[in-house]
Biopython code that builds the backbone (N, CA, C, O; Angstrom):
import numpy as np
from Bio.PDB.StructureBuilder import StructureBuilder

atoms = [
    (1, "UNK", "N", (5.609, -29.089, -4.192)),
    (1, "UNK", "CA", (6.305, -27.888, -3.805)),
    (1, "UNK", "C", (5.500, -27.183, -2.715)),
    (1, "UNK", "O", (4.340, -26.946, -3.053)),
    (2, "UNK", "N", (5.917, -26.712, -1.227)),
    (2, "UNK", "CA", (5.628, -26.369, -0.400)),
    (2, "UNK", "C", (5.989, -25.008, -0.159)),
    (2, "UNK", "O", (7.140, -24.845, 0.245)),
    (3, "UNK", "N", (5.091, -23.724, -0.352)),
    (3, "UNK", "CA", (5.019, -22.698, -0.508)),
    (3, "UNK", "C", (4.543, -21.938, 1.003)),
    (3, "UNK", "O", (3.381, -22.079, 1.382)),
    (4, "UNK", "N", (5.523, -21.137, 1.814)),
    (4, "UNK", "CA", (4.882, -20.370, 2.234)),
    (4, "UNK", "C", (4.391, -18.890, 2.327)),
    (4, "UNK", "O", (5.023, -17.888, 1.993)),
    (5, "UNK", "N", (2.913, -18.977, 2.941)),
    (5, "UNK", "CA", (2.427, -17.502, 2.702)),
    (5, "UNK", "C", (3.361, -16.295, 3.412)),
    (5, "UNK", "O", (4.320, -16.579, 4.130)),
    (6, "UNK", "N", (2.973, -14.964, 3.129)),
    (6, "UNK", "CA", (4.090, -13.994, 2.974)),
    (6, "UNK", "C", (3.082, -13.614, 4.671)),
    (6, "UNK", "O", (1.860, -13.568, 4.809)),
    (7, "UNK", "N", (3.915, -13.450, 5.476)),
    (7, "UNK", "CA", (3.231, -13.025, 6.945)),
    (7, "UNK", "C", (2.777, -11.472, 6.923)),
    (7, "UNK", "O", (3.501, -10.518, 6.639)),
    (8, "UNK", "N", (0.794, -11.421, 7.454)),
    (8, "UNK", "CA", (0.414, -10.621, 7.114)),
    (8, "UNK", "C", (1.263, -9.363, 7.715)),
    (8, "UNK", "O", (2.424, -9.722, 7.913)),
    (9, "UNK", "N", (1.048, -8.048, 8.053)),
    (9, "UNK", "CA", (1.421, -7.076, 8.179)),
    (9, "UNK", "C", (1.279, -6.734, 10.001)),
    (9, "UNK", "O", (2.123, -6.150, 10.680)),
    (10, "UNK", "N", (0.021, -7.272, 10.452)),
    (10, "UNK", "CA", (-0.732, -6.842, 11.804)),
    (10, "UNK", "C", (0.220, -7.629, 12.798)),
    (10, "UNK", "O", (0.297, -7.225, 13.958)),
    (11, "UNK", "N", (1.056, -8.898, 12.330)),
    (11, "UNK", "CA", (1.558, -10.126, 12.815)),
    (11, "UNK", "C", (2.610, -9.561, 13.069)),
    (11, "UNK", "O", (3.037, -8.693, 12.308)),
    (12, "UNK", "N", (3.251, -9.911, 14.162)),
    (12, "UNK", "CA", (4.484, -9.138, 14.738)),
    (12, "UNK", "C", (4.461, -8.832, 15.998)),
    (12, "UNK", "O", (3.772, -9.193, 16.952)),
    (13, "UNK", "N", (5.984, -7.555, 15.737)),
    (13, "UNK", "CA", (6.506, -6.983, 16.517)),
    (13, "UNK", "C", (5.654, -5.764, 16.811)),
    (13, "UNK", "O", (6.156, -5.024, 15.965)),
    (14, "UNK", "N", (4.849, -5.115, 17.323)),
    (14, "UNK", "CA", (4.626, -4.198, 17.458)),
    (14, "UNK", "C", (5.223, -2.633, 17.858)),
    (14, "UNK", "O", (6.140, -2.789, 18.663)),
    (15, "UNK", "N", (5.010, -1.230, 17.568)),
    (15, "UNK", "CA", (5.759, -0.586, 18.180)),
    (15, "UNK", "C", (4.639, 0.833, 18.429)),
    (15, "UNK", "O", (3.923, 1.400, 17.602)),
    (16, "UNK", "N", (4.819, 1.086, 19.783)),
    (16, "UNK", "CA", (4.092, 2.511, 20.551)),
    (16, "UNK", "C", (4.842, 3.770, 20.227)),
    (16, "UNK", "O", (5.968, 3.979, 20.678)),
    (17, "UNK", "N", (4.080, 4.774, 19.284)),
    (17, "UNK", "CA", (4.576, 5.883, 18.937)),
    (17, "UNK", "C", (3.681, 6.713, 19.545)),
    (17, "UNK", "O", (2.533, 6.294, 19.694)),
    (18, "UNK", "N", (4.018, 7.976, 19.986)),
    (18, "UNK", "CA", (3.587, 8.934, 20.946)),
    (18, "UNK", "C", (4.220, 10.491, 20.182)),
    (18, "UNK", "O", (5.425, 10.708, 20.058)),
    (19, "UNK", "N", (3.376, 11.240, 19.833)),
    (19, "UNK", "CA", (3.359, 12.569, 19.211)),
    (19, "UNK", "C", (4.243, 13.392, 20.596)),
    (19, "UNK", "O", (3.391, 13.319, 21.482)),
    (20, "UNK", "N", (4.955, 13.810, 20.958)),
    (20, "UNK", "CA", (5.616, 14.562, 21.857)),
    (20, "UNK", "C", (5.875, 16.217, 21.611)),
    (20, "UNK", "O", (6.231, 16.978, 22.510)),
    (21, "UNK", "N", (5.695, 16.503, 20.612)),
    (21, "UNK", "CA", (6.335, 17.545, 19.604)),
    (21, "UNK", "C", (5.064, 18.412, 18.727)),
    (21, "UNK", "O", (4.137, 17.797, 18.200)),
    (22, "UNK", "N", (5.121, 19.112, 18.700)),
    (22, "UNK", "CA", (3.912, 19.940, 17.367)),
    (22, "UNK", "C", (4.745, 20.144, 16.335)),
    (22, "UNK", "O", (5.851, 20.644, 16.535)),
    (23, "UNK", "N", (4.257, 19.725, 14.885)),
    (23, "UNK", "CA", (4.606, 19.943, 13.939)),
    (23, "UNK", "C", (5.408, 21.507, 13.418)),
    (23, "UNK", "O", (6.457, 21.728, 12.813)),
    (24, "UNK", "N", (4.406, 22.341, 13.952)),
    (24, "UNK", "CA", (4.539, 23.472, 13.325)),
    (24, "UNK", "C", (5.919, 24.318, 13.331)),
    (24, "UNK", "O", (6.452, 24.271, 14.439)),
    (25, "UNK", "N", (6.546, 24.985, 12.495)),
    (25, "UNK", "CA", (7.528, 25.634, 12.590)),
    (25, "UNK", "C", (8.366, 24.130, 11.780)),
    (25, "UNK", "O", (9.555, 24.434, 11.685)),
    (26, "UNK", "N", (8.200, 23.080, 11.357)),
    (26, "UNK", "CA", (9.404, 21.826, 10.910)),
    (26, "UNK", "C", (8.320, 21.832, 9.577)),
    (26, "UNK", "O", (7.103, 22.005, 9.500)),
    (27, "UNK", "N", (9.445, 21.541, 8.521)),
    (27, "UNK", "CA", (8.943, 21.084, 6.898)),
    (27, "UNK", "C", (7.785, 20.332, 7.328)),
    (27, "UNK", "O", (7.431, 19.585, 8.240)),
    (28, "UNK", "N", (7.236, 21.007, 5.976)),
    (28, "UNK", "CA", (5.396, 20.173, 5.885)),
    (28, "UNK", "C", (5.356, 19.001, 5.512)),
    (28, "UNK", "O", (4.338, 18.375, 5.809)),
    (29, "UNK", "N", (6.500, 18.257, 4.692)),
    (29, "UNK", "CA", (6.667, 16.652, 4.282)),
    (29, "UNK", "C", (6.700, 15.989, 5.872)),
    (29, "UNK", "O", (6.190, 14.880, 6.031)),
    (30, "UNK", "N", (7.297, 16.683, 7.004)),
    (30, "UNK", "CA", (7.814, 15.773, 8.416)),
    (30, "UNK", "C", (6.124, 15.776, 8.611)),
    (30, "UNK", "O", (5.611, 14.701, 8.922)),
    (31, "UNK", "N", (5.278, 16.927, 8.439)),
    (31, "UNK", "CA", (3.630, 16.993, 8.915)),
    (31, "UNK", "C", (3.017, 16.011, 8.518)),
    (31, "UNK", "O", (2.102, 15.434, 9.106)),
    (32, "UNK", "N", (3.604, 15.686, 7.220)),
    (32, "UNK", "CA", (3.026, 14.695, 6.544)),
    (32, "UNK", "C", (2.953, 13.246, 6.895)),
    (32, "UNK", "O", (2.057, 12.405, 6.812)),
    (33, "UNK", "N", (4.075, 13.230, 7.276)),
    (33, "UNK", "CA", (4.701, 11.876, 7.712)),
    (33, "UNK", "C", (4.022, 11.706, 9.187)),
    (33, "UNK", "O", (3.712, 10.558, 9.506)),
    (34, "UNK", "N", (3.891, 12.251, 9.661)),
    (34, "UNK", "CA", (3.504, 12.467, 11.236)),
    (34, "UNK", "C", (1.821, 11.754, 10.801)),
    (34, "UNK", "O", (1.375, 10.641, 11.081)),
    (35, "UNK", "N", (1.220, 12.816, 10.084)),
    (35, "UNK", "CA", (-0.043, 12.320, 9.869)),
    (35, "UNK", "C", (-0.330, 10.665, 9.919)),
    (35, "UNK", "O", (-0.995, 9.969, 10.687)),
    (36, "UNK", "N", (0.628, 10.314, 8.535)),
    (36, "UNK", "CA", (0.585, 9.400, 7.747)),
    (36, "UNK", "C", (0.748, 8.179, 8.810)),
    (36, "UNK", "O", (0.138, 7.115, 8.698)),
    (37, "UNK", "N", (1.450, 8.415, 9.618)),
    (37, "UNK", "CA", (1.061, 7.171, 11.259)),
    (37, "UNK", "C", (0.071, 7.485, 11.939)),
    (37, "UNK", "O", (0.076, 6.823, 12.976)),
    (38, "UNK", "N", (-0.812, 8.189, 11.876)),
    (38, "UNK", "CA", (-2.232, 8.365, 12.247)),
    (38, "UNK", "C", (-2.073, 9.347, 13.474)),
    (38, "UNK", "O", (-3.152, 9.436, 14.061)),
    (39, "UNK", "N", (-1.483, 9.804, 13.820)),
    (39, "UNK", "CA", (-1.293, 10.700, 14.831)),
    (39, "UNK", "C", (-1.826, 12.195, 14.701)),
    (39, "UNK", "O", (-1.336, 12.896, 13.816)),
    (40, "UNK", "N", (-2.696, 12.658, 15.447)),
    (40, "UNK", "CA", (-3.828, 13.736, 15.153)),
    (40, "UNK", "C", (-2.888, 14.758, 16.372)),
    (40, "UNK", "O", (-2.413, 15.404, 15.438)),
    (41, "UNK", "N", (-2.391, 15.273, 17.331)),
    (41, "UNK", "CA", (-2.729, 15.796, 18.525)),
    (41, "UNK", "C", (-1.291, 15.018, 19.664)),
    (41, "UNK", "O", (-1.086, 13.836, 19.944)),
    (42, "UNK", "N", (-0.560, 16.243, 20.067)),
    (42, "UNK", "CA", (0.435, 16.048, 20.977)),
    (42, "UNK", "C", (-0.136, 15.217, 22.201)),
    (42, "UNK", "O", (-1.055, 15.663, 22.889)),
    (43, "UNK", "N", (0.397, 14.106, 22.414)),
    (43, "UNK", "CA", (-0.098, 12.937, 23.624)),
    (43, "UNK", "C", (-0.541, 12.132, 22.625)),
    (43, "UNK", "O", (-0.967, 11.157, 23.244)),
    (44, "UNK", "N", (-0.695, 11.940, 21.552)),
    (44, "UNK", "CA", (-2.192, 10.808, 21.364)),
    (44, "UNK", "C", (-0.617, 9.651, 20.685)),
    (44, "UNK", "O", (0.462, 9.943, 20.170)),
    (45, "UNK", "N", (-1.129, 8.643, 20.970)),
    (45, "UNK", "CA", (-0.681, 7.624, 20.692)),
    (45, "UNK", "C", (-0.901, 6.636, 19.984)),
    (45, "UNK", "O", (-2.030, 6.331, 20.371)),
    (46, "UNK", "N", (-0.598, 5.823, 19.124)),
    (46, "UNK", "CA", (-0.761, 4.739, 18.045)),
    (46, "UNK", "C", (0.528, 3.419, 17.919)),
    (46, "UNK", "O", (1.757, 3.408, 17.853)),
    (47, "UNK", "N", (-0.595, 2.370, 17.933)),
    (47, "UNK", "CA", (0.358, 1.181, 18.028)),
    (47, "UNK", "C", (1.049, 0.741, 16.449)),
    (47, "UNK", "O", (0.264, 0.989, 15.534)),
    (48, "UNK", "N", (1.921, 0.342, 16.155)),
    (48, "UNK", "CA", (2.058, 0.252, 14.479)),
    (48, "UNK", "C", (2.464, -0.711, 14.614)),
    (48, "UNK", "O", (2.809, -1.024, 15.754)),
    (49, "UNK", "N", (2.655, -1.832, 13.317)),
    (49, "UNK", "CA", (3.564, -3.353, 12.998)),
    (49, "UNK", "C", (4.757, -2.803, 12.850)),
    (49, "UNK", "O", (4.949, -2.071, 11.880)),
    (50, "UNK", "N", (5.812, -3.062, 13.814)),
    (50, "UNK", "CA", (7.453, -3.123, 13.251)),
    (50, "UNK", "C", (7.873, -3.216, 11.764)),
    (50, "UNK", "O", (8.212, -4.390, 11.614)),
    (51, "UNK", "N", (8.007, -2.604, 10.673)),
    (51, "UNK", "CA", (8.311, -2.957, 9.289)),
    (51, "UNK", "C", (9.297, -1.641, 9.365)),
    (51, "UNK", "O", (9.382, -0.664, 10.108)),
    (52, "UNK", "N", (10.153, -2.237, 7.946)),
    (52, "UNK", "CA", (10.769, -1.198, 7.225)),
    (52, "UNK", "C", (10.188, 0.457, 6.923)),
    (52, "UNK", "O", (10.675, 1.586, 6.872)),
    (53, "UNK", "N", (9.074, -0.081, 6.794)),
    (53, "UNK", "CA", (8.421, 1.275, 6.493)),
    (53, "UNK", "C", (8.227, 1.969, 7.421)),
    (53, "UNK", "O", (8.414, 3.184, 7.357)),
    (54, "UNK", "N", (7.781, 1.323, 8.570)),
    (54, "UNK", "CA", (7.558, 2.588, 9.773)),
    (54, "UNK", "C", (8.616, 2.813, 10.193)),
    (54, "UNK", "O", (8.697, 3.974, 10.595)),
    (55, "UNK", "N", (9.680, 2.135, 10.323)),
    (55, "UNK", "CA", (10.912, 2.720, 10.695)),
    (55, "UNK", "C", (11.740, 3.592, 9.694)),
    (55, "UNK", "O", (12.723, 4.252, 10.033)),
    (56, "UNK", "N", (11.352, 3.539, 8.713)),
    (56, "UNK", "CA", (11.722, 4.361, 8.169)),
    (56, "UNK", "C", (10.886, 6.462, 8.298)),
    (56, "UNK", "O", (11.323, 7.577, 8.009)),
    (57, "UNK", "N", (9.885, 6.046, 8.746)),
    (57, "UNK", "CA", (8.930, 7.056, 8.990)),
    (57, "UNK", "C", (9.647, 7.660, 10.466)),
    (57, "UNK", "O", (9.963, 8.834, 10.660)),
    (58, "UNK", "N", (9.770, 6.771, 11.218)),
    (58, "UNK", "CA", (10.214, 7.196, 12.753)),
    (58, "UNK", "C", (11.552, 7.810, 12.595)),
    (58, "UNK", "O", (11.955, 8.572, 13.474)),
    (59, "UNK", "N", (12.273, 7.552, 11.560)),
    (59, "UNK", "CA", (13.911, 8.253, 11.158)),
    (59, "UNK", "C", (13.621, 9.690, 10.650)),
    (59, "UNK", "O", (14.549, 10.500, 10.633)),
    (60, "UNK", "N", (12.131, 10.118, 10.152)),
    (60, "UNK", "CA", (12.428, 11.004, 9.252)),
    (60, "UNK", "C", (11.826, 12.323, 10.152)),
    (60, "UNK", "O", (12.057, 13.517, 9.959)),
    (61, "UNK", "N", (10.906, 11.646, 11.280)),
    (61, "UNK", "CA", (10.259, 12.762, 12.575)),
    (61, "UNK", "C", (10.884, 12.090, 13.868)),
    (61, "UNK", "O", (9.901, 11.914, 14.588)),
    (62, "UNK", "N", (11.613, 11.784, 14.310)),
    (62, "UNK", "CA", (12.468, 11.118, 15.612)),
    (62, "UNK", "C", (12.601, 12.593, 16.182)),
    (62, "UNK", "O", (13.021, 12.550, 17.338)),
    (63, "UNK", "N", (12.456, 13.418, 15.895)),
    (63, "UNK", "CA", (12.491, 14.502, 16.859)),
    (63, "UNK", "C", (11.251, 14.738, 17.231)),
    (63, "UNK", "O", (11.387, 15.150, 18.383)),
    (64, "UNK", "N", (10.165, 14.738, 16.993)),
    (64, "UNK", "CA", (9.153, 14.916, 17.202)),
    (64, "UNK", "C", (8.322, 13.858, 18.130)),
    (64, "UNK", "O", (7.280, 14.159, 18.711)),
    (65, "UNK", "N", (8.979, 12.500, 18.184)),
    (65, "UNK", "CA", (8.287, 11.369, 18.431)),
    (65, "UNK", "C", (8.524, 10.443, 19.668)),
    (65, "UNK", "O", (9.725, 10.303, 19.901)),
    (66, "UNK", "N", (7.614, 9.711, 20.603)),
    (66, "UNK", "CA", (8.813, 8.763, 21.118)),
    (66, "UNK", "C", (8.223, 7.504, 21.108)),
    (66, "UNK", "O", (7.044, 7.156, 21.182)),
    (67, "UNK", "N", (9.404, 6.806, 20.987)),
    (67, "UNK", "CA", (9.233, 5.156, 20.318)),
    (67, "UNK", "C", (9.621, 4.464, 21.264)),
    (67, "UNK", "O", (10.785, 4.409, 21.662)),
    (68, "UNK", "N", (8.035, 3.461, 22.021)),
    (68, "UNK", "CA", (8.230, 2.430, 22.726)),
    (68, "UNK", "C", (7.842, 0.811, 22.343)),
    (68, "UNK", "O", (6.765, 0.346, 21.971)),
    (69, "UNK", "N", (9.265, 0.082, 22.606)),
    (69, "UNK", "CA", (8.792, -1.516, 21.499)),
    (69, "UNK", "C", (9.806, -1.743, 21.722)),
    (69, "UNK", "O", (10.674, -1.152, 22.365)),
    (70, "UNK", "N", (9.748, -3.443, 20.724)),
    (70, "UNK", "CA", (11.008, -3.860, 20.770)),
    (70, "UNK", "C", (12.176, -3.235, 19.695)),
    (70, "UNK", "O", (13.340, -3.631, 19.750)),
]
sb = StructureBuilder()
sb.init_structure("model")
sb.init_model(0)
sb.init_chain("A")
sb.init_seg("    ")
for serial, (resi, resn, name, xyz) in enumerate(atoms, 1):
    if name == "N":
        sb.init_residue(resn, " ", resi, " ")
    sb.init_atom(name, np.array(xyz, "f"), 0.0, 1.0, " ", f" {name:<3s}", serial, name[0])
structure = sb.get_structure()
């Protein structure tokens, strides 16, 4: 039986998120979420793996954010 491994996380699609927006004045869960992609500071930018999960993160601050990738 020929089993394959589950493809790590780093492997992929990549996607460029860019803080555009200041948190402040929007619910503290969106702050949260903002954090939680590593984003410190309006301009600063972070590369992430394409998954469910970050896209699900980018749905919940898409006003705040801008998303370059495939």
């Amino acid at each position: 039986m020929n089993k394959r491994a589950a493809k790590p996380p780093g492997d992929g699609p990549r996607l460029k998120i860019t803080l555009v927006k200041s948190t402040i004045g929007f619910n503290k869960n969106q702050a949260k979420v903002v954090e939680g992609m590593g984003l410190r500071r309006i301009g600063h930018t972070v590369d992430l793996a394409d998954t469910p999960a970050t896209r699900g993160m980018i749905l919940k601050v898409r006003h705040l954010i801008t998303v370059e990738g495939n």
